[in-house]
Backbone bond lengths (Angstrom), bond angles and torsions (degrees), N, CA, C in turn:
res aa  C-N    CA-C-N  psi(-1)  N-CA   C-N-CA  omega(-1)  CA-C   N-CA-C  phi
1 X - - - 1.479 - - 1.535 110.56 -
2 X 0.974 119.14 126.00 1.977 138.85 175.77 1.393 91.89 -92.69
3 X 1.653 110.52 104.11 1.825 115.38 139.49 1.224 99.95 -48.82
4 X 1.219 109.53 -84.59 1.730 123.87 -137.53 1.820 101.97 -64.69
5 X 1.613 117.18 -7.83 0.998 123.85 174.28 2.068 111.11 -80.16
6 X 1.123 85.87 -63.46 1.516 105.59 172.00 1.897 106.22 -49.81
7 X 1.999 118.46 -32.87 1.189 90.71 179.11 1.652 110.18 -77.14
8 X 1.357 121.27 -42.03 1.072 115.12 -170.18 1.675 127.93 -66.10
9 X 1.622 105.34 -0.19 1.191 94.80 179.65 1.748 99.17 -107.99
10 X 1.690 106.24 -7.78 1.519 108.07 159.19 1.473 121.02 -53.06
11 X 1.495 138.30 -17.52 1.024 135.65 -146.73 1.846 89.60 -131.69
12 X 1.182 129.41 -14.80 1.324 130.28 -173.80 1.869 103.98 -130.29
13 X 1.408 96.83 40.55 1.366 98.30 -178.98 1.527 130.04 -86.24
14 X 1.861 105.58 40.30 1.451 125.15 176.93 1.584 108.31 -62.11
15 X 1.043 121.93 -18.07 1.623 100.79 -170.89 2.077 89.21 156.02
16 X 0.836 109.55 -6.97 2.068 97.14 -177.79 1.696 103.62 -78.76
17 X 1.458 115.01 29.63 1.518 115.19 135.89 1.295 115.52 -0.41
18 X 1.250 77.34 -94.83 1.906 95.85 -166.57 1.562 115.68 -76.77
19 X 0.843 121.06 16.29 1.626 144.08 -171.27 1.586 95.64 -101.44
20 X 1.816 108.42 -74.92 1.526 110.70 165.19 1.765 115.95 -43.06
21 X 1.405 113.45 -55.73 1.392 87.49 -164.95 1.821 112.90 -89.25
22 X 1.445 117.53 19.60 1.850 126.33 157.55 1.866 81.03 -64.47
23 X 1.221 118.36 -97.57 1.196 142.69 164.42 1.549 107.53 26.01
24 X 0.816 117.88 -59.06 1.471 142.48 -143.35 2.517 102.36 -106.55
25 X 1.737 75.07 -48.67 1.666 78.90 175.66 1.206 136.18 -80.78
């Protein structure tokens, strides 16, 4: 699990969905 990932996409949460979960997989 990414905090500092999860904050910055907390704050740009227009649509990088699927951006976070590439990210993540």
């Amino acid at each position: 699990m990414m905090n500092w990932w999860d904050k910055n996409f907390a704050s740009c949460e227009l649509g990088d969905e699927r951006l976070s979960n590439r990210a993540y997989a």
